[in-house]
N, C-alpha and C positions, 0 to 999 in steps of 0.2 A: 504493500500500500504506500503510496506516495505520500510525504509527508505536506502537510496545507502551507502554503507559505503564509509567511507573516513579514508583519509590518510595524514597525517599533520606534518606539519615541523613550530616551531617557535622559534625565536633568536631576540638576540638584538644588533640591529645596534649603535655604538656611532656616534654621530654627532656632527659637528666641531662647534667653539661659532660663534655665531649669525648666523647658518643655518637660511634661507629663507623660512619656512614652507609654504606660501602662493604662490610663485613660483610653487611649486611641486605639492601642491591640486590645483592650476586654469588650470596646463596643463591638469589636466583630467576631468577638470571640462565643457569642453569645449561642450558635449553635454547637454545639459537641462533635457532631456527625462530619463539621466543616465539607459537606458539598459545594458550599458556593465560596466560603473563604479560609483558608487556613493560616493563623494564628503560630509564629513563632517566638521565640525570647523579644529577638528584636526585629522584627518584621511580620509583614501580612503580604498573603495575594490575595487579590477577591477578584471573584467572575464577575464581569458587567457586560451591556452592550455599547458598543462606541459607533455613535452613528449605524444602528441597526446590524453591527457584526460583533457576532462571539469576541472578548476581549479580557486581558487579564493584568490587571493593578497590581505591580509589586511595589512595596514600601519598605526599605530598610533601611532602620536608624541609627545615628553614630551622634557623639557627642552633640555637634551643632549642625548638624544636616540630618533631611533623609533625602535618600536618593530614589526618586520617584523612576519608575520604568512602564511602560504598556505598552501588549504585543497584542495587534490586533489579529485577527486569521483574516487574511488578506481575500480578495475576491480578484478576478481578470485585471482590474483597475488598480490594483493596491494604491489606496489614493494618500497621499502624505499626512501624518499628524498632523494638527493643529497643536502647536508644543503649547500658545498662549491657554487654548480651552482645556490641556491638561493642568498645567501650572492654576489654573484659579479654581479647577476640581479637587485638588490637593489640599491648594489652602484651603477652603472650604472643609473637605471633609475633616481638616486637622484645627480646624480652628483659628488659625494663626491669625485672622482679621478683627478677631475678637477683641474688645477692648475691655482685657480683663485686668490691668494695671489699673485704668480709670476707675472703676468698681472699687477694687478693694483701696485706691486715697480715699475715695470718695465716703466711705465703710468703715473705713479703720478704728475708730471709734464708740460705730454700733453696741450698744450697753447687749446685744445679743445677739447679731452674728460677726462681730468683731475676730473673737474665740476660733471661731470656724473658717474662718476665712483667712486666720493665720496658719492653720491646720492642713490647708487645702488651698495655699500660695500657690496660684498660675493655674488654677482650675480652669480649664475649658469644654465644650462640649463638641466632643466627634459628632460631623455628620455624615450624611450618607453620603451613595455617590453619586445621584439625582435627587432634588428635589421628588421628582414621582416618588420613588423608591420608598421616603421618607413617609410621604402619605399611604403609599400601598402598605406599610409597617405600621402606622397608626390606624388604619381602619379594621386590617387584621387583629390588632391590639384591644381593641376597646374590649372592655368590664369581661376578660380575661385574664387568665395570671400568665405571665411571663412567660414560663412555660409550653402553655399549650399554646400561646402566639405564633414563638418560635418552632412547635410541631405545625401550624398552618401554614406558616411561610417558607418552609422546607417542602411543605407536600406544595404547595404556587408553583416554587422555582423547580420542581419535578418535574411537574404537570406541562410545563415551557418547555423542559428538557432542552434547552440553547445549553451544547458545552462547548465549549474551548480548548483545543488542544494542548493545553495543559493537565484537562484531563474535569477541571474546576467547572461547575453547572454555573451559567451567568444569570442574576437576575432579572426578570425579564420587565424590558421599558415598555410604554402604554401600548403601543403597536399590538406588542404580543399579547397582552392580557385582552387585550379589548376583542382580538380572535377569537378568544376561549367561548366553549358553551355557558352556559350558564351553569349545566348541570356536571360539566367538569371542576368550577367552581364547589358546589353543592357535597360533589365526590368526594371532595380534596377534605372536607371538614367545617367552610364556609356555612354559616347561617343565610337564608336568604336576605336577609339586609344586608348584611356585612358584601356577600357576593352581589347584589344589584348595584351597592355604591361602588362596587372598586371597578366592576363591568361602563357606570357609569362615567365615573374618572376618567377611564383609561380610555373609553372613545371621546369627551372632550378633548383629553390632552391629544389624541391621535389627530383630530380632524383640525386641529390649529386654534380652540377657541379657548383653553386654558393652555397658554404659551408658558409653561412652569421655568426649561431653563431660560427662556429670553427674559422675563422677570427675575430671575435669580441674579442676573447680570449685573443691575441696578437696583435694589434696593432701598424703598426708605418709607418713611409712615405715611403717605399717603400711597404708595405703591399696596403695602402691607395690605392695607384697607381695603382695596380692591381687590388683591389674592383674599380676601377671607370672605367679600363679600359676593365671589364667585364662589368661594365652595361650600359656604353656608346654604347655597341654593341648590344643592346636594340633598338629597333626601340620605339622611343616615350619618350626615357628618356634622358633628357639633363641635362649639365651644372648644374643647380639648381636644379635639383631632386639628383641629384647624392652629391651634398654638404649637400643640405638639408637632405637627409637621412644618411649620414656620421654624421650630428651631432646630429639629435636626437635618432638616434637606436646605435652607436659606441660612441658617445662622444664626437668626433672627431673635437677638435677647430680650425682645420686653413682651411676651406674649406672658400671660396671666395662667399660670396653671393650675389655679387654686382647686380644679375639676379634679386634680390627681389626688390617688388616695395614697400613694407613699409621699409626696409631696405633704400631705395634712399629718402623713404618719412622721415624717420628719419634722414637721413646727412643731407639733406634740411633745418629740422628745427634746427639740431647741429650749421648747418656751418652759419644759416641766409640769405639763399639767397632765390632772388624772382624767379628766373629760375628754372625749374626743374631739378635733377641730373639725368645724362643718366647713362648710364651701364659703360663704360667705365672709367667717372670720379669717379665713383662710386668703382671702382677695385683697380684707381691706389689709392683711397684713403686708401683703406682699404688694400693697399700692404705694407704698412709702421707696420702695427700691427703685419706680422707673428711671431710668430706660432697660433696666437690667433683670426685671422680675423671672423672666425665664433661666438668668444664670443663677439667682437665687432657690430657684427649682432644684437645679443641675447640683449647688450646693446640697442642698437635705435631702436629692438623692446619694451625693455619693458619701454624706454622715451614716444614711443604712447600708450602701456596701453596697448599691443596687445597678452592680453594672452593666445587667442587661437593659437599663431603658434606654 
């Protein structure tokens, strides 16, 4: 058998003093089974699609770089990387545009996350490596545990079966899911809401009316506003889907997560109380942090240890 040609772009990214190497490999570490990404000491590959072909994300890290590489399985054309739409998929998925300096001056102080934030210096939040990807994770996600999320999005990227000559299953961008039946969806372990919204998603973003990565490009709160008040008109996606995928597929620090229940389980153990926090005290608490409320999030999840979210 012939082997596929490919096609490859690598560069090297700098990275700021004491980046969080372990942050970035546990968010992909989150499957066991690693079909789509495998998790080393100091590096990752993850399967994706780059421009609709099988493609494969290595990342490995050294003091003050990582050296980003992607080898795409070439087609008749093998048509050139784009080194720039790697380099800002990087930063992105690694955080590095984050202004998490700014936070914690700004914080340092805080009579109660002060404590924490010295704890969890240069915290950042990995994201995905499409915007899409990010939403397909949180609609899978919702008022499920962790767990069986990550069993539904292993049986997704199944079901797509795109692999990569490396051997890695890629996940699959809106194109492919929006092909799926519904009742391959249904197969897979999807609830019918869960699979009508992601079927839904995934032919917007297909047919060009939810432009997720050309938004992703420029970012800013009146942008924001319009991403969420497209996908609010989503039958199935709320509040915390729409925050949640704002900050792991855009970056995007100030969405409100106060919808999360490890979120409420972490002010809980912040603030010391025996009552549970509801949504609302949970909002106005986290109203005081803007523009940052979702790294505030990313904080009291990673005081529970919770690095699969």
């Amino acid at each position: 058998m012939t082997p596929q040609p490919t096609n490859s772009a690598c560069l090297p990214v700098a990275l700021p003093a004491g980046f969080r190497v372990t942050d970035a490999l546990d968010f992909h570490r989150r499957d066991a089974r690693e079909i789509a990404e495998r998790v080393a000491a100091n590096g990752l590959q993850k399967g994706l699609l780059w421009e609709g072909r099988p493609a494969c994300l290595s990342l490995q890290f050294s003091a003050q770089q990582v050296q980003a590489r992607l080898d795409v399985d070439a087609d008749a054309g093998k048509r050139q990387i784009d080194e720039r739409a790697l380099l800002a998929m990087v930063r992105r998925m690694l955080g590095l545009d984050q202004d998490v300096a700014g936070f914690a001056a700004r914080f340092a102080d805080h009579p109660q996350l002060s404590a924490l934030i010295v704890r969890q210096t240069g915290l950042r939040v990995p994201a995905t490596a499409t915007p899409f990807e990010a939403l397909a994770w949180a609609i899978t996600g919702q008022q499920i545990s962790v767990p069986v999320a990550v069993s539904l999005r292993r049986k997704l990227i199944q079901a797509c079966n795109l692999r990569h000559t490396s051997g890695l299953l890629c996940h699959p961008d809106a194109a492919q899911i929006a092909a799926l039946p519904l009742e391959t969806l249904r197969a897979a372990g999807f609830s019918a809401t869960k699979a009508g919204s992601l079927l839904t998603l995934a032919r917007q973003v297909d047919a060009g009316d939810l432009p997720l990565n050309d938004w992703a490009q420029s970012l800013d709160a009146e942008r924001v506003e319009l991403i969420r008040e497209r996908l609010l008109n989503i039958r199935g996606i709320g509040p915390w889907t729409v925050n949640y995928a704002l900050l792991r597929g855009f970056g995007w620090l100030d969405g409100s997560l106060h919808g999360d229940v490890a979120v409420r389980r972490g002010l809980q153990m912040l603030l010391g109380t025996k009552e549970k926090i509801d949504e609302k005290t949970a909002r106005d608490w986290l109203a005081q942090f803007s523009p940052w409320r979702a790294l505030v999030a990313a904080h009291l999840w990673a005081a529970l240890s919770a690095a699969a979210y």
